[in-house]
C-alpha positions as CSV (number, residue, x, y, z in Angstrom):
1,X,12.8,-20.3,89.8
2,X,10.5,-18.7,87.0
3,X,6.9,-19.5,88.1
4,X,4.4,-20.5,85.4
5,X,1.6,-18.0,85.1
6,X,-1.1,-21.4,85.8
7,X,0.2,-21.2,89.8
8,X,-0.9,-19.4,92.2
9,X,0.9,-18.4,95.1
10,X,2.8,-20.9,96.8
11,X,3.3,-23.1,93.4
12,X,-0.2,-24.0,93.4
13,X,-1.6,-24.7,90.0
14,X,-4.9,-22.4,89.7
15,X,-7.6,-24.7,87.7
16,X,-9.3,-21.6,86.7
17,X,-6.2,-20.2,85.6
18,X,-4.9,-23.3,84.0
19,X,-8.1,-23.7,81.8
20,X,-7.6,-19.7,80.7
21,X,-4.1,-20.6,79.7
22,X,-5.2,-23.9,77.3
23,X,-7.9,-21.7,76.4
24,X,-5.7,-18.5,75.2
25,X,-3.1,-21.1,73.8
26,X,-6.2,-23.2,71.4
27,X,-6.6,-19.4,70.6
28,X,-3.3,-18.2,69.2
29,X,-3.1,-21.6,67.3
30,X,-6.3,-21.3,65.9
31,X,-5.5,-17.5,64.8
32,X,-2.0,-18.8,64.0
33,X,-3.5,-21.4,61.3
34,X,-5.9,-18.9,60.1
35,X,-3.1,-16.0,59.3
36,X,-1.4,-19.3,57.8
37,X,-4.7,-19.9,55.5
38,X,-4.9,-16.5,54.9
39,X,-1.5,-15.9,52.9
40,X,-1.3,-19.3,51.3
41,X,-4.7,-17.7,49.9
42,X,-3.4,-14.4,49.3
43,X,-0.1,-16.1,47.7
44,X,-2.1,-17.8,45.2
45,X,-4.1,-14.8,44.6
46,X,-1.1,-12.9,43.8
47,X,0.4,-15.9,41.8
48,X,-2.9,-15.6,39.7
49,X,-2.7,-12.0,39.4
50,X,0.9,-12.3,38.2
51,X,0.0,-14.9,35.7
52,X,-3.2,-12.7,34.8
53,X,-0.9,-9.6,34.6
54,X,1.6,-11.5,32.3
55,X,-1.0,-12.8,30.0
56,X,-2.4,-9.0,29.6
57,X,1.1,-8.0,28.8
58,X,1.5,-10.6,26.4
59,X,-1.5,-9.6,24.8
60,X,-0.7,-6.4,24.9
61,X,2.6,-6.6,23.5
62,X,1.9,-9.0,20.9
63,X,-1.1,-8.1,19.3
64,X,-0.8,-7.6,15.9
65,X,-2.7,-3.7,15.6
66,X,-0.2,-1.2,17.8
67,X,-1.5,-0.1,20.8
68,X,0.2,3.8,22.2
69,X,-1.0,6.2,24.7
70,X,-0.4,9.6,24.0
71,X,-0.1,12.0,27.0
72,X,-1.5,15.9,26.5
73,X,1.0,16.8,24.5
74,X,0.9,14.2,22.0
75,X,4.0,12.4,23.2
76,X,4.0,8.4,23.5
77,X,4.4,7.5,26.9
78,X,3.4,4.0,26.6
79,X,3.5,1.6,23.4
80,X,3.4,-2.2,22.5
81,X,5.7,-4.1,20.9
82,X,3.8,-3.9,17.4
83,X,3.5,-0.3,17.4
84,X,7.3,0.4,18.1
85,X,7.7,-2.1,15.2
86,X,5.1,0.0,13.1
87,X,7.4,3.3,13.9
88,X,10.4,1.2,13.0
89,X,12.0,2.1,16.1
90,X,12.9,0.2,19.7
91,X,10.0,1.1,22.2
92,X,12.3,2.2,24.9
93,X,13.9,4.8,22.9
94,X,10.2,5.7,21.7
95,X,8.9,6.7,25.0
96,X,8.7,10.2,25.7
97,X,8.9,11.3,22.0
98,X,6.4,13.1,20.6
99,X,4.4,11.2,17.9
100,X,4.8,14.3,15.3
101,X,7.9,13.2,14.8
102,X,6.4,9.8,12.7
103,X,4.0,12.0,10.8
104,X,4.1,12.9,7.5
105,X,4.2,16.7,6.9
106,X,0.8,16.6,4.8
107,X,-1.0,15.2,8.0
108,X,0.3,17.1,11.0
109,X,-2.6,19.1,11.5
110,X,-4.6,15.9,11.0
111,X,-2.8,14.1,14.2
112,X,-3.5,17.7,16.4
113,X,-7.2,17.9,15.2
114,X,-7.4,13.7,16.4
115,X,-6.3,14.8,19.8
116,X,-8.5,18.1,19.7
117,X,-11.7,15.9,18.7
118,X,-10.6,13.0,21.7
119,X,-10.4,16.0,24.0
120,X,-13.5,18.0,23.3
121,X,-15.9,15.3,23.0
122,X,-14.6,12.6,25.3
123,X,-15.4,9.9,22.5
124,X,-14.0,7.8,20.5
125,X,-12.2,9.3,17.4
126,X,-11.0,7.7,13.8
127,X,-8.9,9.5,11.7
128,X,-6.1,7.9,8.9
129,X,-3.0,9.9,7.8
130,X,0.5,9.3,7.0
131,X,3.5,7.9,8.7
132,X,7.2,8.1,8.0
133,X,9.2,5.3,8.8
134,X,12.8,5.7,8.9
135,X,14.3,4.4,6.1
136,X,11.2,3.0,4.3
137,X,8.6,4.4,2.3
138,X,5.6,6.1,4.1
139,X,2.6,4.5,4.9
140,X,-1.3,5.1,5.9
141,X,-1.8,4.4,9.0
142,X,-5.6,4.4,11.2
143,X,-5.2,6.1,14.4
144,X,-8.7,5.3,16.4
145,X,-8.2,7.1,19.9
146,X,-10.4,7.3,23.5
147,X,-9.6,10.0,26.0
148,X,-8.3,8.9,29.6
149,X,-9.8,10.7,32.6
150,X,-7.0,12.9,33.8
151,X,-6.8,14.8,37.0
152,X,-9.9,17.1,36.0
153,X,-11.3,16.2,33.4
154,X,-10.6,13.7,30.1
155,X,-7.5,15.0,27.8
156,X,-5.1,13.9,30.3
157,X,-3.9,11.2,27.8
158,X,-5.3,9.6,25.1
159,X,-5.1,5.7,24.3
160,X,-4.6,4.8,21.1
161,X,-5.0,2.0,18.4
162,X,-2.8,2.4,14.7
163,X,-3.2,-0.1,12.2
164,X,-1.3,0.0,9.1
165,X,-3.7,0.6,6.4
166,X,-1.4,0.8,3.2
167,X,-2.5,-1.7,1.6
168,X,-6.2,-0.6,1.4
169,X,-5.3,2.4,0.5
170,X,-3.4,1.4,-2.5
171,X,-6.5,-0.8,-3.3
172,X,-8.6,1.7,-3.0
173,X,-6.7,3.6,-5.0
174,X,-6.8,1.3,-7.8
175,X,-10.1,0.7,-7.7
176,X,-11.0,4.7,-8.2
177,X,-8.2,4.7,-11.2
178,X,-9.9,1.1,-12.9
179,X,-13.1,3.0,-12.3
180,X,-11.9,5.9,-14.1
181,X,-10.3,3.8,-16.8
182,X,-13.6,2.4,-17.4
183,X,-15.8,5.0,-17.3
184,X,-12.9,6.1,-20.1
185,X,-13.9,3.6,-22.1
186,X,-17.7,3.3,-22.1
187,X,-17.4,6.6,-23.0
188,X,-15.0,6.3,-25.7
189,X,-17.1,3.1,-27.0
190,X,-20.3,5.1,-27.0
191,X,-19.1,7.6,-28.7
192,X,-16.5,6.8,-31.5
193,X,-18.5,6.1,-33.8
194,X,-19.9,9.4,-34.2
195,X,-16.9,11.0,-33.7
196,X,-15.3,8.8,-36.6
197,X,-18.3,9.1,-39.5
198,X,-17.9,12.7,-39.8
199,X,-14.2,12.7,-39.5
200,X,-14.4,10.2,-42.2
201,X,-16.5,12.2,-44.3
202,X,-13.7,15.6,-43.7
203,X,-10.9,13.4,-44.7
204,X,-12.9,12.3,-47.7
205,X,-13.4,15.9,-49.3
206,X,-9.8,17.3,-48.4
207,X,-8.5,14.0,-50.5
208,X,-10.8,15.3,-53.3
209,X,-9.7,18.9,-52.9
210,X,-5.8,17.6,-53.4
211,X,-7.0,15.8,-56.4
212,X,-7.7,19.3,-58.1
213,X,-5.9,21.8,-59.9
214,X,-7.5,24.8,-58.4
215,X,-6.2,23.5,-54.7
216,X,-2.7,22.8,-56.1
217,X,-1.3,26.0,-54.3
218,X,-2.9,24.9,-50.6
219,X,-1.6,21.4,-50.8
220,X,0.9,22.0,-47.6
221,X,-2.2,23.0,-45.6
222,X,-4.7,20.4,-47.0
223,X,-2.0,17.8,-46.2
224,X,-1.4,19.0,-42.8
225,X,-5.5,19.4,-42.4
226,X,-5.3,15.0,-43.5
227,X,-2.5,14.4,-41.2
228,X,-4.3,16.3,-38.4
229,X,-7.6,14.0,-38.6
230,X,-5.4,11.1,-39.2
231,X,-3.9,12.2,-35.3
232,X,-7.5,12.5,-34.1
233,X,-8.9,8.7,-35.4
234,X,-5.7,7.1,-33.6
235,X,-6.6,8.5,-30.4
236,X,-9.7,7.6,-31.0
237,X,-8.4,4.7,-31.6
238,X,-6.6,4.2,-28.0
239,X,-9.8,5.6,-26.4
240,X,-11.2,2.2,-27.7
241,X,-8.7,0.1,-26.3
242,X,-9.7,1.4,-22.9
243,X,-13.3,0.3,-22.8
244,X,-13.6,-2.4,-20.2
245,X,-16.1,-4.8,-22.3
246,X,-13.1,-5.0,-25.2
247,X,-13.3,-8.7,-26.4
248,X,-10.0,-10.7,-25.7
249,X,-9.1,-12.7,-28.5
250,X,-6.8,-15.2,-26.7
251,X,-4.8,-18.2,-27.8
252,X,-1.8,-19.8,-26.1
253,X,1.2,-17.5,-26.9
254,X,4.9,-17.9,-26.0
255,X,6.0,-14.0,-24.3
256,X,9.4,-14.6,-25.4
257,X,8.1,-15.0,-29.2
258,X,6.2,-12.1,-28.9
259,X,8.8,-10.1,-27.5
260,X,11.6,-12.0,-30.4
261,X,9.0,-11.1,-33.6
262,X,9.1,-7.5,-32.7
263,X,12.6,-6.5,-31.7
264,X,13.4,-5.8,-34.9
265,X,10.9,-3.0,-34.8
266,X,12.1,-1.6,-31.2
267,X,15.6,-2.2,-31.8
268,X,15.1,0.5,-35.2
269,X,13.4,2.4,-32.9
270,X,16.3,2.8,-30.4
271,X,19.1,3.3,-32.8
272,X,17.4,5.9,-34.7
273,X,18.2,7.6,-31.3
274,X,21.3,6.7,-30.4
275,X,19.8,3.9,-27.7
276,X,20.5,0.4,-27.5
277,X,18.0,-2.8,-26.6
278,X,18.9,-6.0,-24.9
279,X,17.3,-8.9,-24.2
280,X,17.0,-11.6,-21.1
281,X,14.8,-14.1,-21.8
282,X,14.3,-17.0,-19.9
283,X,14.2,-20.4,-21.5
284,X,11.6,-21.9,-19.2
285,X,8.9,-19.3,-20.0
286,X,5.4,-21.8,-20.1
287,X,2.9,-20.9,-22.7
288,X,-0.1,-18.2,-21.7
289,X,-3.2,-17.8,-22.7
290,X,-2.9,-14.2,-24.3
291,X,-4.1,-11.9,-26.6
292,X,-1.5,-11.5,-29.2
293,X,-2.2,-8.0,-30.6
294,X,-2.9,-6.8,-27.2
295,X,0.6,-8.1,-25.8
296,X,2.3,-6.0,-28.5
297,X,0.6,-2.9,-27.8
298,X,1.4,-3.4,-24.2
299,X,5.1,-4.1,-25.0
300,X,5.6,-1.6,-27.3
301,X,4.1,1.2,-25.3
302,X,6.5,0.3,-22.5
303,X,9.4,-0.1,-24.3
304,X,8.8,3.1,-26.3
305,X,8.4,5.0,-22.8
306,X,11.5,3.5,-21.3
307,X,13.2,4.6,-24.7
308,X,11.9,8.0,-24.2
309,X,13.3,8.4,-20.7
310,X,17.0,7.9,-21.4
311,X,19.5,10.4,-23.0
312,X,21.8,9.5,-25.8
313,X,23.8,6.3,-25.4
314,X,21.3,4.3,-22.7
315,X,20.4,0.8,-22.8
316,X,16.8,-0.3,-22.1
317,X,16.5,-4.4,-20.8
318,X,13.9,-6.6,-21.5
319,X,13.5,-9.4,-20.1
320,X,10.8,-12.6,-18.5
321,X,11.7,-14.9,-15.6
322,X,9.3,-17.3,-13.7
323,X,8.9,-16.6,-10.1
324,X,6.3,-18.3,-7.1
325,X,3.2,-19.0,-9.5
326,X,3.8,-16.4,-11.8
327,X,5.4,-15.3,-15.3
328,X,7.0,-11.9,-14.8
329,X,7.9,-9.8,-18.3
330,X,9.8,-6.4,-17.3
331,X,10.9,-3.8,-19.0
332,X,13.9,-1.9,-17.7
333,X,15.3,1.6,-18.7
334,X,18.5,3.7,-17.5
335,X,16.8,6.9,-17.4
336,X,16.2,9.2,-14.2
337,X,12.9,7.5,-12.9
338,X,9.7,8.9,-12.4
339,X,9.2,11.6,-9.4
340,X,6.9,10.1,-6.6
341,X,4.1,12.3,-7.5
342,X,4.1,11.2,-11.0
343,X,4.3,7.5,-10.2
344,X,1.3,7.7,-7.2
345,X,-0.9,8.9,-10.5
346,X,0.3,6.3,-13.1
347,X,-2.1,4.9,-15.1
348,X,-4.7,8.3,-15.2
349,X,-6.2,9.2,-18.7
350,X,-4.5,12.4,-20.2
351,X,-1.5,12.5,-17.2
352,X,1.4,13.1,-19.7
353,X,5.0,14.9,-19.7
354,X,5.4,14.8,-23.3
355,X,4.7,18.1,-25.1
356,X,3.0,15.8,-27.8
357,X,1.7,13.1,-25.7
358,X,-1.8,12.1,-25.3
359,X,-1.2,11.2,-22.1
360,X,-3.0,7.5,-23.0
361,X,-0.3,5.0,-23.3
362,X,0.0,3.7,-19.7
363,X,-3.9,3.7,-19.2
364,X,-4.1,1.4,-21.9
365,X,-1.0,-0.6,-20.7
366,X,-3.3,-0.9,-17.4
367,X,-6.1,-2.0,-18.8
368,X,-4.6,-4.7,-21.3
369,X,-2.9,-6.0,-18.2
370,X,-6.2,-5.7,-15.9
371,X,-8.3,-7.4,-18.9
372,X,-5.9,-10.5,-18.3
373,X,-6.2,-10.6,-14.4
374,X,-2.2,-9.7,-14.3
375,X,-0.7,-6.9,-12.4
376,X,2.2,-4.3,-13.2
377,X,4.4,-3.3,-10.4
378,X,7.0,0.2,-11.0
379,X,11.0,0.5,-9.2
380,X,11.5,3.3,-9.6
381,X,15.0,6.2,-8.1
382,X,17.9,7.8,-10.1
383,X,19.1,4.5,-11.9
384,X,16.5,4.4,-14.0
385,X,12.6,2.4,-13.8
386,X,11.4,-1.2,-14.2
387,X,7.7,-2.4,-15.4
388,X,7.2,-5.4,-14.4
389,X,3.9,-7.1,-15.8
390,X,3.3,-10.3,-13.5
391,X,0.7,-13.2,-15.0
392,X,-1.1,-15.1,-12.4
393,X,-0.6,-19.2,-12.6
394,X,-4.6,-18.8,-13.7
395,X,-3.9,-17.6,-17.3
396,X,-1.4,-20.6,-18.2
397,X,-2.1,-22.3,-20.8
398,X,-4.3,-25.5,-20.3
């Protein structure tokens, strides 16, 4: 018989004892509820750290700027969801590779002396360069890097933020070349005039000097000197048509017309060498509010480009359709498109591969589409290049 540890000897019950026991048992209990209070506490702490935890990571993952930490070496070790989709690769098969590898040659030294400047001043650092995407074309991107503390001091890694900047940059971009354009032109308007009198004035006695016998023998020369001047005052001329002030004489016109009344002229144009012209007009083109004369300068500087691109025996297209709120007119050619470091610079004054160009025609295309708030976007590879002049729904007709 197993003797409770209340009784003394004999089976007596010890009071004393007895009250210890009840006393030792309230004890346990009350520890008992207490450890029970304590992990339904730390259970809901937990729960709120693992809903706290999920949030960050959804935040992390899903914000819409790509977040990347870079260890020493410039290797990602850690990215979000939006900057594996901004290296247009899966993030688990981005980890551990170095981030070189998505910069563009021109920049490489640009990503080291980011990392250099994070780990020499312990700051925040800002630098944009360029990123190769696989498969797409490269973009800007804005790396803004801190420096972690790593086992002695910062440079251990570096946490990063890139943000695609592309678009900015292009804006930018066309902001400096519109500036250009216009600077162009207030020049060109200031000074034509005085440029023009006197050339007037040349023209005027070499046309007098033809008239008489004594010049008879240099009328090659004299003729050459007229046709010379005559070159000058037309490019003149297209200075003039860059000027940003030009007034806009505009009317409701029909594209398709336009394009109709002077095919004649480009279709001579093309046969003379050997070229051919088709058209695809849509039927539901609306009416714009255009400048007439300015719409076949613009057509027929494009058209005579796209001519000039192709050999012998190619076809140029063109063509208007009516997409999302805007009238597109494009101008196709089958020639062997227009090298990536020509097309980032389309539109400068004077950039020209013609031996006699001026290298004016596409500025003024720019500014004749700028001057009526449209836009031209260029596709461009080895099967040739499209123009395509896009009018915003603002400049239909009322």
């Amino acid at each position: 018989m197993v003797r409770s540890n209340a009784e003394g000897p004999g089976g007596v019950v010890d009071p004393a004892r007895k009250e210890e026991f009840q006393w030792l048992k309230y004890e346990l209990q009350t520890r008992e509820l207490d450890l029970e209070n304590q992990c339904r506490a730390m259970q809901e702490t937990l729960e709120v750290l693992e809903e706290s935890r999920k949030r960050y990571a959804d935040l992390y993952d899903f914000a819409p700027a790509g977040y990347v930490t870079f260890d020493e070496k410039g290797c990602i070790s850690e990215i979000n969801l939006a900057g594996a989709a901004l290296l247009g690769m899966e993030r688990s098969r981005l980890l551990g590779m170095p981030m070189s590898v998505f910069v563009d040659k021109g920049s490489y030294k640009l990503f080291f002396d980011h990392l250099r400047a994070c780990r020499l001043t312990g700051k925040k650092v800002i630098t944009e360069l360029g990123l190769i995407q696989k498969n797409t074309p490269a973009i800007y991107a804005q790396i803004i890097s801190m420096p972690l503390p790593g086992t002695d001091d910062y440079g251990s890694k570096y946490r990063s933020i890139i943000a695609d900047v592309t678009e900015r940059k292009l804006m930018e971009k066309e902001m400096s070349r519109m500036d250009r354009l216009n600077l162009i032109g207030e020049m060109a308007a200031g000074i034509a005039h005085e440029i023009r009198n006197p050339l007037t004035t040349v023209r005027g006695f070499l046309q007098s000097f033809m008239r008489r016998k004594e010049f008879t023998q240099f009328d090659s020369q004299l003729n050459l000197m007229i046709t010379e001047l005559d070159r000058a005052n037309s490019i003149i001329t297209e200075y003039l048509s860059l000027a940003k002030d030009k007034p806009l004489d505009q009317s409701p016109q029909n594209l398709n017309k336009i394009v109709k009344d002077l095919l004649p002229l480009m279709e001579s144009d093309a046969l003379l060498n050997e070229k051919w012209i088709i058209t695809e007009l849509s039927a539901d083109i609306p009416t714009l509010l255009l400048d007439s004369q300015e719409m076949r300068q613009l057509i027929l500087n494009l058209v005579r480009n796209g001519l000039e691109a192709m050999l012998p025996g190619g076809q140029l297209t063109i063509g208007t359709f009516v997409e999302t709120q805007q009238v597109v007119l494009f101008i196709q050619d089958q020639g062997m498109g227009i090298p990536m470091e020509i097309k980032q610079k389309l539109g400068t004054p004077f950039l020209t591969t013609k031996e006699k160009g001026t290298g004016l025609g596409l500025p003024i295309c720019f500014s004749i589409v700028n001057r009526h708030n449209a836009k031209i976007d260029i596709k461009t590879g080895n099967y040739g290049t499209t123009f395509m002049v896009k009018f915003p729904a603002s400049v239909k007709h009322l």
